[in-house]
N, C-alpha and C positions, 0 to 999 in steps of 0.2 A: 167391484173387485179390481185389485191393482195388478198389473202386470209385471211382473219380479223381472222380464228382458225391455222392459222398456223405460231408457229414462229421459225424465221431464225436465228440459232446461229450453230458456229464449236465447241467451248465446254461448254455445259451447265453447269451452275455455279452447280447445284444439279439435282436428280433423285427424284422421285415419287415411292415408292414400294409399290405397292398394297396388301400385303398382298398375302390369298388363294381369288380371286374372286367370288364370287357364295356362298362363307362358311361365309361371314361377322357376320351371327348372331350366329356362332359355333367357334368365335377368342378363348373368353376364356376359351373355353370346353376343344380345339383345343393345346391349351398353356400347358396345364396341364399336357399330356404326354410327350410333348417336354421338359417343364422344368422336368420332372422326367427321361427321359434320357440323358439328358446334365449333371444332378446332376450324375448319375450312370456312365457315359462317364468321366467325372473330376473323383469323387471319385477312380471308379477301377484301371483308369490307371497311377493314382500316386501313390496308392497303389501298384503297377506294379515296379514300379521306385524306391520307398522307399525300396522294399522288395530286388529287385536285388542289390541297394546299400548297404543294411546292411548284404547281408550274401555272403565273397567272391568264396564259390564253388559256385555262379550262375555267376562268372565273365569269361565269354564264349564266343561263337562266337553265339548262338544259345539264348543267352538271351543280348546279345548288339544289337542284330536286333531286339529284344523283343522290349528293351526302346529304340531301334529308332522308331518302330510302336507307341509305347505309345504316343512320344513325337508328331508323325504326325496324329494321332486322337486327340490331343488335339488341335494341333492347326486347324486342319478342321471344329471340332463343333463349336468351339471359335468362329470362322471365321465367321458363319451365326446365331449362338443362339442370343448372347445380344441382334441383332440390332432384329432380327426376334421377341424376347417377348418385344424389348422395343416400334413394332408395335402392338402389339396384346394388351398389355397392357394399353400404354401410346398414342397408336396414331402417335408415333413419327416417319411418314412414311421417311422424308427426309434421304438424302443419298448426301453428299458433291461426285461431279464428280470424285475428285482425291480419293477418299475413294471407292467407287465405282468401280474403276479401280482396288487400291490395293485390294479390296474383290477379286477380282475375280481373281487374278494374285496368292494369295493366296490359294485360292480353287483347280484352277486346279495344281498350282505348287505341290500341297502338293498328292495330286490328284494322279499324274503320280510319286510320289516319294514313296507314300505306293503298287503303283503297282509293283515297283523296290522292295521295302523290300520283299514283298514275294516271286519276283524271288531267293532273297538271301536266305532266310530262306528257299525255298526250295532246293537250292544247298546245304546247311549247313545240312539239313538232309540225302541228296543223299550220302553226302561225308562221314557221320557219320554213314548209315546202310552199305554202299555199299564200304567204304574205311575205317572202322573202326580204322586201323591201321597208319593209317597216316593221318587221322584228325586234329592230332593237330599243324600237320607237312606244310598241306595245306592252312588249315584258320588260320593262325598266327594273332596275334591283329592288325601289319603293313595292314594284307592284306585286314580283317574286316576293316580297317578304310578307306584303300584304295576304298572298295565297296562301303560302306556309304557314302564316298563322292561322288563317282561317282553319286549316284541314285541322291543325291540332286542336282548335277550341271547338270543332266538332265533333273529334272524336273525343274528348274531354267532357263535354256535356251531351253525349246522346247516350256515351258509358255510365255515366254517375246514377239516374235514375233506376238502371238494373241492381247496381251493389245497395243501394237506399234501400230497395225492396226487400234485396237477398238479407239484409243484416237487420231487419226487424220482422221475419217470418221467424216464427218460433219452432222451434227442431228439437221433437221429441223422438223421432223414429230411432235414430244413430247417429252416429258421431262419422262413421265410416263412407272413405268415398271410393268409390271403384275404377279410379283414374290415376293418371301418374300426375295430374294436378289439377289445381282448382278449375275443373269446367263449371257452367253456368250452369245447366240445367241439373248436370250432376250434382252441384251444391244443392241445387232450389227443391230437388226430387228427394230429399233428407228433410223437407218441413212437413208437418204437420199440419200444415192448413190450406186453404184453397189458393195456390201459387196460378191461376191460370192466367192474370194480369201481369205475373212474371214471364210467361210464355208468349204472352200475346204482344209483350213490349219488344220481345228480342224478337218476334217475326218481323214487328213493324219495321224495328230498327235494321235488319236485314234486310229487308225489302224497300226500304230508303236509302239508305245507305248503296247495296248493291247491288240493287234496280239501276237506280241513277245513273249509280258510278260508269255503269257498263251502258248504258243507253248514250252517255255523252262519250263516253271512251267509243263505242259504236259512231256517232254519226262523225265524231272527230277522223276517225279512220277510211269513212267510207266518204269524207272531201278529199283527207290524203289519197287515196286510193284512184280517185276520179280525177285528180293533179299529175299523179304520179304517172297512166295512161293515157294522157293527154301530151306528153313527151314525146319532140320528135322522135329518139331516135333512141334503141336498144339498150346501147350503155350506160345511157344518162334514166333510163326506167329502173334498170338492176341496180345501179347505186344508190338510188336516192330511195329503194325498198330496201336496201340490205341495211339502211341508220334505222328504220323503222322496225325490223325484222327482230334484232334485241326488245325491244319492248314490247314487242306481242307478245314473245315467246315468255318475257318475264310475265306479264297479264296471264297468259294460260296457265303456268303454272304456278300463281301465287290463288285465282279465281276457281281453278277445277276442284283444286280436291279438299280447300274451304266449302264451296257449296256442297259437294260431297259427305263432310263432314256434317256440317247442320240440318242438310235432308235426314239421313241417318238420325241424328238424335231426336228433332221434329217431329218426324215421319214414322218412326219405329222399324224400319225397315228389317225384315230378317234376316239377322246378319251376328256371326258371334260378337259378343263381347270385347275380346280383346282384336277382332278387326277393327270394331269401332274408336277403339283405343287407339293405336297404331294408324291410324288414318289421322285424327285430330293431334298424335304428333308432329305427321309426315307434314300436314298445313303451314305449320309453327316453325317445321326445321328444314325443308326442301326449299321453300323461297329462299331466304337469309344465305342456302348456302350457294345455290345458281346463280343470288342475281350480281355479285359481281364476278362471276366468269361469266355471265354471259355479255356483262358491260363491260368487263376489261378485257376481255379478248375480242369481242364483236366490234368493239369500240376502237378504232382506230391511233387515235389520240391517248387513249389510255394505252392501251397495245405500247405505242412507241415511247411513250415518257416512260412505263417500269421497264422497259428493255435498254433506255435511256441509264436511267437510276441503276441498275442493275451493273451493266457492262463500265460504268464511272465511280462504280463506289468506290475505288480507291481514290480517288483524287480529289 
């Protein structure tokens, strides 16, 4: 017997994005800080970009991982803002399947490629407190570019395998997804058949990925840490923690409430709906928007070149 609410397709021509569920009458409340962190996410981190291109003492190993960061928060917010207020705003739930895919191949691609930039930017400062002398000897531009690539052609091929799977499970359940954009598991939990190779690839991939990441960002810190205490004297301890102090602070907040978020989905945690929602926003849009305040103001050199630019724009 056929079932009259269920229908039978392998790729749905479009998705249904529901939005936050439960918050429908707090869309536009709800829009208002997202578009004013998406505006502060663009602004600072081109700002970021323009500043390291116009003055060549930031032409480094330490600010080329900068505007690689830059350039991969922009495109993560990008990634989920437009379509998410062009819901909140316009109603405009639909999601073309092939768009849908590349959302998501995007997200996590770019995803595991910012979790590589901070591995590097944390070597970049091990080699800089702890090998002061041959820094510049170690991280040559060849070799910055050599690492840049790397981070991206892993996170390039360790993403593809999940969209491969996602785009040939057959999806008879619904068309509808209960997010404000394409999540993984949220697509994959719309197929019809046994996705648990899909589940089991994103733990791997999580667990590879930001085991690692955080194990080498871990012992990197804990040489810095053990250099930085070995310091005769006060001032020169607080200084050479305070260049270090931006980039944990960006690490805790780009790692916390990403693991947060895929415990939750993984885990089942009980927890509403539209928390879970509003958490795997906050992931995508609280880094992109901290990390250049917290690098252009913590940042000494950044600090004084836009206060430079600033107070000289006329001339």
């Amino acid at each position: 017997m056929s079932d009259s609410n269920t229908t039978h397709f392998t790729n749905p021509s479009t998705f249904i994005l529901l939005d936050i569920p439960g918050l429908e009458a707090a869309h536009v409340w709800i829009s208002i800080p997202f578009c004013a962190m998406y505006a502060i996410a663009v602004l600072g981190n081109f700002t970021i970009l323009f500043i390291v291109k116009r003055k060549p003492s930031l032409h480094g190993p330490m600010y080329y991982f900068l505007c690689m960061l830059a350039v991969t928060d922009l495109v993560l917010s990008t990634s989920i803002l437009p379509k998410t207020l062009s819901i909140f705003w316009f109603n405009s739930r639909e999601i073309d399947f092939s768009a849908c895919l590349t959302q998501l191949y995007f997200l996590h691609c770019f995803f595991v490629v910012e979790s590589g930039i901070f591995v590097a930017m944390a070597l970049d400062r091990y080699v800089a407190i702890c090998h002061p002398l041959r820094h510049s000897t170690i991280l040559t531009n060849p070799v910055v570019a050599k690492i840049s690539l790397a981070m991206v052609l892993r996170g390039g091929m360790l993403t593809l395998p999940s969209i491969l799977l996602a785009r040939q499970w057959p999806y008879c359940r619904t068309n509808i997804i209960p997010h404000t954009h394409c999540e993984h598991l949220a697509v994959v939990k719309l197929a019809c058949a046994d996705t648990s190779v899909s589940s089991y690839y994103g733990l791997f991939v999580v667990f590879c990925v930001m085991g690692l990441d955080v194990i080498f960002i871990t012992v990197y810190y804990t040489q810095i840490l053990r250099a930085i205490f070995s310091l005769p004297t006060k001032d020169a301890r607080l200084k050479i923690f305070g260049t270090c102090s931006s980039h944990l602070s960006a690490i805790l907040a780009f790692y916390i409430p990403g693991l947060f978020s895929f415990l939750m989905y993984h885990f089942g945690l009980n927890l509403p709906l539209h928390f879970h929602i509003l958490i795997a926003n906050m992931y995508l849009l609280v880094p992109p928007m901290i990390n250049p305040i917290i690098y252009g103001v913590r940042t000494k050199q950044n600090r004084d070149r836009l206060l430079w630019l600033i107070t000289h724009k006329g001339t």
